[in-house]
C-alpha positions as CSV (number, residue, x, y, z in Angstrom):
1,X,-76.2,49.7,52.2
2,X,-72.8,48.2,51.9
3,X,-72.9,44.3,51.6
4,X,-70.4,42.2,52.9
5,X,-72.0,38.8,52.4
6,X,-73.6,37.8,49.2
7,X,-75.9,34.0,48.6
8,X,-75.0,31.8,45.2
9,X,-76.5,28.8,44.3
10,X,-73.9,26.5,42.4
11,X,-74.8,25.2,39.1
12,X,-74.3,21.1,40.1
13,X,-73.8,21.2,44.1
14,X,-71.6,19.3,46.1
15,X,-72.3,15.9,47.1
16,X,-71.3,15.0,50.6
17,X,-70.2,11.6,51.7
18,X,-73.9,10.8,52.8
19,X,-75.2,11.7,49.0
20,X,-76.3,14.9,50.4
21,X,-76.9,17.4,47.5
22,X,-75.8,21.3,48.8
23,X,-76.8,24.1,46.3
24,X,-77.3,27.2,47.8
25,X,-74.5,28.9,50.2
26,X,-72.9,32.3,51.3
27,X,-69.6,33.6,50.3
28,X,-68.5,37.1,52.2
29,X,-66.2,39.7,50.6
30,X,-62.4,38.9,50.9
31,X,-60.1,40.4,52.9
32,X,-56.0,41.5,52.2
33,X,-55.4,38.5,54.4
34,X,-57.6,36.0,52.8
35,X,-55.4,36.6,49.8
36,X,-51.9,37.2,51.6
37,X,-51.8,33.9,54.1
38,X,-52.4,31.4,51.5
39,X,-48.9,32.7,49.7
40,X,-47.2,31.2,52.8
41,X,-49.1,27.6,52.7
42,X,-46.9,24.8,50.9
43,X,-49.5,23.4,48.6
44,X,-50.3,27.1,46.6
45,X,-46.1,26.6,46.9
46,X,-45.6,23.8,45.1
47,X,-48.8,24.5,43.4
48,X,-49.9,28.1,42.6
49,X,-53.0,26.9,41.3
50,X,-54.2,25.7,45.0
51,X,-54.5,29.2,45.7
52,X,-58.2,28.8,44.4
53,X,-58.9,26.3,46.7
54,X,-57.7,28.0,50.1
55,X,-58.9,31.1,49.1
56,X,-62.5,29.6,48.4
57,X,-62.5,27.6,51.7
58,X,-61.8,30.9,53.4
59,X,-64.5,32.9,51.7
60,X,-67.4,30.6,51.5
61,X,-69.1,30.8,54.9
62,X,-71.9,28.3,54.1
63,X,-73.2,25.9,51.7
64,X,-76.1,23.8,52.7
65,X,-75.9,22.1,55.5
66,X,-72.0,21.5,55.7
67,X,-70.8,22.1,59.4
68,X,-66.7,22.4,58.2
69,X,-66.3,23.8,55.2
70,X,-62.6,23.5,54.4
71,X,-60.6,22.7,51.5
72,X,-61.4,18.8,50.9
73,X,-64.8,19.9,50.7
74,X,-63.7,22.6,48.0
75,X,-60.9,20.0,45.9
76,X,-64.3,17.8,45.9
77,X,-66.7,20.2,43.8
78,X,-67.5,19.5,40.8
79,X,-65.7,21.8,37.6
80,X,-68.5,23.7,37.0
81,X,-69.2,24.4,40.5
82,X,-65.4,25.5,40.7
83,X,-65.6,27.6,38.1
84,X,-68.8,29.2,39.0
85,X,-66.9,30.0,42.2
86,X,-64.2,31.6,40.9
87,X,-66.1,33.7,38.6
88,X,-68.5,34.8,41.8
89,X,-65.4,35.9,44.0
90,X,-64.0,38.4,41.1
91,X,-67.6,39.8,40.8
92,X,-68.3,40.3,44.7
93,X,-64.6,41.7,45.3
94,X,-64.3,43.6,42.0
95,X,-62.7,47.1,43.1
96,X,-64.6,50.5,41.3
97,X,-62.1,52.2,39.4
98,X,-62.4,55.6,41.4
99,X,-64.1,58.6,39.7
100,X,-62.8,62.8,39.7
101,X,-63.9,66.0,38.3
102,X,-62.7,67.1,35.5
103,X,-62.4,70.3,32.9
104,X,-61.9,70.0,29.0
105,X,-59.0,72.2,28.4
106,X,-60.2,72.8,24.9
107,X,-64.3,73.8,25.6
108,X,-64.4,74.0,30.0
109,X,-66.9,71.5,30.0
110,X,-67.1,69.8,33.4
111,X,-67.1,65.9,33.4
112,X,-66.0,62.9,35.3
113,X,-63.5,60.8,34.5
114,X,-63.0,57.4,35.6
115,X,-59.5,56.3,36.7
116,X,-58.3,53.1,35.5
117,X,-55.0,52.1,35.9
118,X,-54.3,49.8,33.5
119,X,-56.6,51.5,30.6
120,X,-56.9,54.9,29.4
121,X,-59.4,57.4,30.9
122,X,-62.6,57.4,30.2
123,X,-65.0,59.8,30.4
124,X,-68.3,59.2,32.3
């Protein structure tokens, strides 16, 4: 079954400005626009790291009990937390390297080889 939203807990939580402690939350699969529309905001401008934080704030679609999550609430997370994030988002939207039939020239022998396009092929 194809999955488009996946639950994390974050390693420290976020502390609202109540004291509230918010651990667990949901963050759905980007899309080619979650990525592209951030290019044109002036804060990834003038700082290409803010990227992260926009494209966070879009993704995450719930943590704890947090009615607006936007991008003070992501700026406001603690490193670990951040970095937990980010590492989350590459795993969730990691692209499989497509796979094909293949023949050995040499012996006939039918494999499959996966296509990567920054590496060599391997064989499967």
């Amino acid at each position: 079954m194809f999955k488009t939203e996946y639950a994390f807990e974050l390693p420290k939580g976020y502390v609202d400005e109540n004291g509230n402690l918010h651990k667990k939350g949901v963050m759905r699969l980007a899309t080619a626009a979650d990525e592209i529309a951030p290019l044109r905001d002036h804060r990834v401008q003038t700082n290409p790291s803010y990227l992260t934080i926009i494209l966070l704030a879009r993704v995450i679609t719930r943590l704890g009990d947090i009615k607006a999550l936007d991008t003070m609430v992501i700026e406001n997370l603690f490193t670990a937390d951040l970095a937990f994030l980010q590492h989350f988002y590459q795993e969730i939207n990691k692209a499989e390297s497509p796979r094909v039939k293949a023949s050995c020239p040499k012996c006939g022998h039918d494999h499959e080889v996966q296509l990567d396009f920054l590496d060599e092929p391997q064989v499967v």
